[in-house]
C-alpha atoms as a printed R data frame, in Angstrom:
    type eleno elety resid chain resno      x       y       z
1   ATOM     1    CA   UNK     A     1  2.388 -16.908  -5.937
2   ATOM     2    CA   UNK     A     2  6.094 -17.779  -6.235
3   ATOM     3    CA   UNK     A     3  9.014 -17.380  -4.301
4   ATOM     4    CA   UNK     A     4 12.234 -17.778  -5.628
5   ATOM     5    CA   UNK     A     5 15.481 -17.325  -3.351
6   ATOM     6    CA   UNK     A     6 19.368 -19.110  -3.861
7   ATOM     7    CA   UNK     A     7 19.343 -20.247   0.322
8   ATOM     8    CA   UNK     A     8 17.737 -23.565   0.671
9   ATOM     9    CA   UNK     A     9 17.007 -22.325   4.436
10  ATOM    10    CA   UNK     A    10 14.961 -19.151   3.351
11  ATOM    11    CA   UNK     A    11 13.132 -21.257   0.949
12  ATOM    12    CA   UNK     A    12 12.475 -23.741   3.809
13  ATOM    13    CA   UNK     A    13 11.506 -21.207   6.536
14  ATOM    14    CA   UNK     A    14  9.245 -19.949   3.786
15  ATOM    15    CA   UNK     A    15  7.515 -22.842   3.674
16  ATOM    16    CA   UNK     A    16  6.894 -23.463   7.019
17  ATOM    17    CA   UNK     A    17  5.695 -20.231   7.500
18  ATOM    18    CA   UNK     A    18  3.212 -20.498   3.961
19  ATOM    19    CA   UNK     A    19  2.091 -23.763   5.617
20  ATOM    20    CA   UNK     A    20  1.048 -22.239   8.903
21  ATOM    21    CA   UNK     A    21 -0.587 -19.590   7.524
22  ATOM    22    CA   UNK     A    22 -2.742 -21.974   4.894
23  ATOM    23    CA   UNK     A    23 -1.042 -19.627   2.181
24  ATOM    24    CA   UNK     A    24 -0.598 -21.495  -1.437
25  ATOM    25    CA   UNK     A    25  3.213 -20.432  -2.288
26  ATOM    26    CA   UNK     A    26  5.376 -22.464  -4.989
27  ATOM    27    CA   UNK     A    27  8.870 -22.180  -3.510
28  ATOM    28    CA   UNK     A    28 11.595 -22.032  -6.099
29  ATOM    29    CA   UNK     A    29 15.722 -22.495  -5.024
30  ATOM    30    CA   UNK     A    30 17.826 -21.022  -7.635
31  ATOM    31    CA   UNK     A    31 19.154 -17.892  -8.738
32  ATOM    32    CA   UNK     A    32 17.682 -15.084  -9.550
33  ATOM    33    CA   UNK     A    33 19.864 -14.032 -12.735
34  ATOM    34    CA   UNK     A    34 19.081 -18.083 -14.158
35  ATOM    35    CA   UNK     A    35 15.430 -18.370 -13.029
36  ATOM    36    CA   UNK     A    36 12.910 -18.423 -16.288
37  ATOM    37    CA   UNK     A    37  9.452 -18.768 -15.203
38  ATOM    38    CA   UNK     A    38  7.198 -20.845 -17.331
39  ATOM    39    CA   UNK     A    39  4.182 -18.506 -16.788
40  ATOM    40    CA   UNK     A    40  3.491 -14.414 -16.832
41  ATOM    41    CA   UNK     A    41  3.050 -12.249 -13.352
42  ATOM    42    CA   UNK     A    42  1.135  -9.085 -12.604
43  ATOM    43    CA   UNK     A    43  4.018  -8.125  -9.976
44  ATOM    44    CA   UNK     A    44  7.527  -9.570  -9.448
45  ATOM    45    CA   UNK     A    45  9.301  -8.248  -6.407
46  ATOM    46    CA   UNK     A    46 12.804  -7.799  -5.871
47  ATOM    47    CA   UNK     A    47 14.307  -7.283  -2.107
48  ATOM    48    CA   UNK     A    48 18.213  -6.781  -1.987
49  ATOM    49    CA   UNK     A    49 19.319  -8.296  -4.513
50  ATOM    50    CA   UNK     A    50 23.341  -7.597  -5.173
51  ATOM    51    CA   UNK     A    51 23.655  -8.471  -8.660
52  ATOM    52    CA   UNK     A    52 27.172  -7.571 -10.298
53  ATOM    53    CA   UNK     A    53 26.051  -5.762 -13.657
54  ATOM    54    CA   UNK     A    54 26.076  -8.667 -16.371
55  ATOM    55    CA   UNK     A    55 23.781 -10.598 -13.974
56  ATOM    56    CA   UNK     A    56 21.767  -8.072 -13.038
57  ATOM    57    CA   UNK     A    57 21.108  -7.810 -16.612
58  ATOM    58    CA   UNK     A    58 20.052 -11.365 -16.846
59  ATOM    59    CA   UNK     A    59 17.921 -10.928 -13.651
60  ATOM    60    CA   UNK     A    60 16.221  -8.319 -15.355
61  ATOM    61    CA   UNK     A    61 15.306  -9.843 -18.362
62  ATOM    62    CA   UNK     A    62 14.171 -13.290 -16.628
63  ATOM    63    CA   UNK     A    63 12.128 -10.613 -14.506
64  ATOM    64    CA   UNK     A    64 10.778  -8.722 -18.032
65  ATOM    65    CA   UNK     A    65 10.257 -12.201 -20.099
66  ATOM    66    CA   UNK     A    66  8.460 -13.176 -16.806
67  ATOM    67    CA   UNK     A    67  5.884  -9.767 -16.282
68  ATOM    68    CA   UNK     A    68  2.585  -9.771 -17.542
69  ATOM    69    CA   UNK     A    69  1.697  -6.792 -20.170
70  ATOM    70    CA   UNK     A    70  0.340  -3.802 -17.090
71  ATOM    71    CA   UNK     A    71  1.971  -6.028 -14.972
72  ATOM    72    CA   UNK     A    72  4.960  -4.186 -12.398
73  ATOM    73    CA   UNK     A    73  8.432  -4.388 -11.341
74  ATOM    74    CA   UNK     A    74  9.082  -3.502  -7.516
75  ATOM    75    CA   UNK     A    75 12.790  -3.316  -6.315
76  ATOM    76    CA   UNK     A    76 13.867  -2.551  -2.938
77  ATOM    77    CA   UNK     A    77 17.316  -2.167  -2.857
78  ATOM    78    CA   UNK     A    78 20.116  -0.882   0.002
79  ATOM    79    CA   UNK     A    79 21.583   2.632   0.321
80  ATOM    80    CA   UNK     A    80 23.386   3.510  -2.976
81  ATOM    81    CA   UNK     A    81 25.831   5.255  -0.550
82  ATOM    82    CA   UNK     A    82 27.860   2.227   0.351
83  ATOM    83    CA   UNK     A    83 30.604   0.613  -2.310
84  ATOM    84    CA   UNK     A    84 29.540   1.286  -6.124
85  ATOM    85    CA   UNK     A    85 29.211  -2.375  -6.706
86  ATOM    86    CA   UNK     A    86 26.821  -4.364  -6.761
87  ATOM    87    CA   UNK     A    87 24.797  -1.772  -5.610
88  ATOM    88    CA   UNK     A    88 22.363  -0.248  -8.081
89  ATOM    89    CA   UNK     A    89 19.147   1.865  -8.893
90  ATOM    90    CA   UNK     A    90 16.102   3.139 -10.406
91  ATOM    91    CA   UNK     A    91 18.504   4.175 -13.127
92  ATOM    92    CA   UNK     A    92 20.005   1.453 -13.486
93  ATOM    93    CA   UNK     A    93 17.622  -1.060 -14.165
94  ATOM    94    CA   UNK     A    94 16.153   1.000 -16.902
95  ATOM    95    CA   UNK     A    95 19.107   1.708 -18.839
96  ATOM    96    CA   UNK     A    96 19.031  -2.098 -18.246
97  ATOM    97    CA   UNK     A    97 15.691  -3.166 -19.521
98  ATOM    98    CA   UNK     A    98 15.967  -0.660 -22.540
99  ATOM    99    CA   UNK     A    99 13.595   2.141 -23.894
100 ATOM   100    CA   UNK     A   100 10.650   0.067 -22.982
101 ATOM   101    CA   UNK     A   101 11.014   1.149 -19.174
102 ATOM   102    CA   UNK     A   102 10.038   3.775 -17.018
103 ATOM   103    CA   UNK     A   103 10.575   4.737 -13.531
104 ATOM   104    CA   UNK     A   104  6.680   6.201 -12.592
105 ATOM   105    CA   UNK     A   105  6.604   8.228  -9.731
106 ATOM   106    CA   UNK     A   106 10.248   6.639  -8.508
107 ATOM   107    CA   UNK     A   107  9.926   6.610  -4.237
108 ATOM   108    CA   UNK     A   108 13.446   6.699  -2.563
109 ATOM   109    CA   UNK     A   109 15.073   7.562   0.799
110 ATOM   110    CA   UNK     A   110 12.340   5.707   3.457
111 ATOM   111    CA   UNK     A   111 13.785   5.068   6.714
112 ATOM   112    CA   UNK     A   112 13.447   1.839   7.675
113 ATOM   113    CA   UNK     A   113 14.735  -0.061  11.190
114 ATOM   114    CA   UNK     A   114 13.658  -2.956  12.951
115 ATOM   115    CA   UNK     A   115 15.836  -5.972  13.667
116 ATOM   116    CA   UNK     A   116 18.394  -4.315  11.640
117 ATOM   117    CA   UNK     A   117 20.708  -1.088  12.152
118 ATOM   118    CA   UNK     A   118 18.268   1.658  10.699
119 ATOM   119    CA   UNK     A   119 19.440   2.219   7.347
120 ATOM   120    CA   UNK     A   120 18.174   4.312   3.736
121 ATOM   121    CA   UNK     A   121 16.112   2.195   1.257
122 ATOM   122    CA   UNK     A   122 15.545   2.832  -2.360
123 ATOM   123    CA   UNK     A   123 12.717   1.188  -3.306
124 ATOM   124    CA   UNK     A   124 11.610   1.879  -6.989
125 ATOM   125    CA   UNK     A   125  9.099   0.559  -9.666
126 ATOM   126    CA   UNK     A   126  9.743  -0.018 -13.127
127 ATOM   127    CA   UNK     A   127  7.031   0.154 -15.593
128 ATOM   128    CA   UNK     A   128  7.542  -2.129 -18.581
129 ATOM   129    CA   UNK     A   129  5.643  -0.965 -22.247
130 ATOM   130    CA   UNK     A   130  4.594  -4.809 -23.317
């Protein structure tokens, strides 16, 4: 498993709470529209992300060069309601990744609240044709 995340203090809190759970995480600091991985996952995960379009773009094809063939794309993304940019969707990402995406069974609107004002997610998977 890898985590990759631009704050040097998520990364660290993630490792202190990977260590004191005995869970085996390689913790990456860098950006998400830069990042190339070096090897091929069965599922990369996406949480808020704001990308403006052109690095979105690049996010999205670190993410593809970076997804096993079968292997999934999960997004969860904030309320499309609030400014049009950065804020993006389902639709989005595959007009982005090209005719070799789909958006299976696309799940949208779940309420979510906890520590947070309650707000409307969009979480989405892509499936990318390898």
């Amino acid at each position: 498993m890898t985590a990759l995340d631009y704050s040097p203090v998520a990364i660290e809190k993630g490792r202190q709470l990977a260590a004191e759970q005995g869970v085996n995480v390689e913790f990456i600091v860098g950006e998400a529209s830069e990042y190339r991985p070096s090897e091929r996952f069965n599922l990369i995960t996406s949480f808020y992300i704001q990308l403006f379009p052109a690095q979105r773009a690049n996010m999205l094809a670190s993410m593809s060069d970076g997804l096993a063939p079968g292997g999934t794309l999960l997004f969860v993304s904030h309320d499309k309601s609030g400014p049009p940019e950065p804020l993006w969707s389902a639709r989005c990402a595959q007009s982005d990744l090209g005719p070799a995406a789909s958006v299976p069974g696309s799940r949208s609107r779940l309420e979510w609240g906890c520590f947070h004002r309650a707000t409307q997610l969009s979480p989405f998977f892509i499936r990318l044709d390898k």
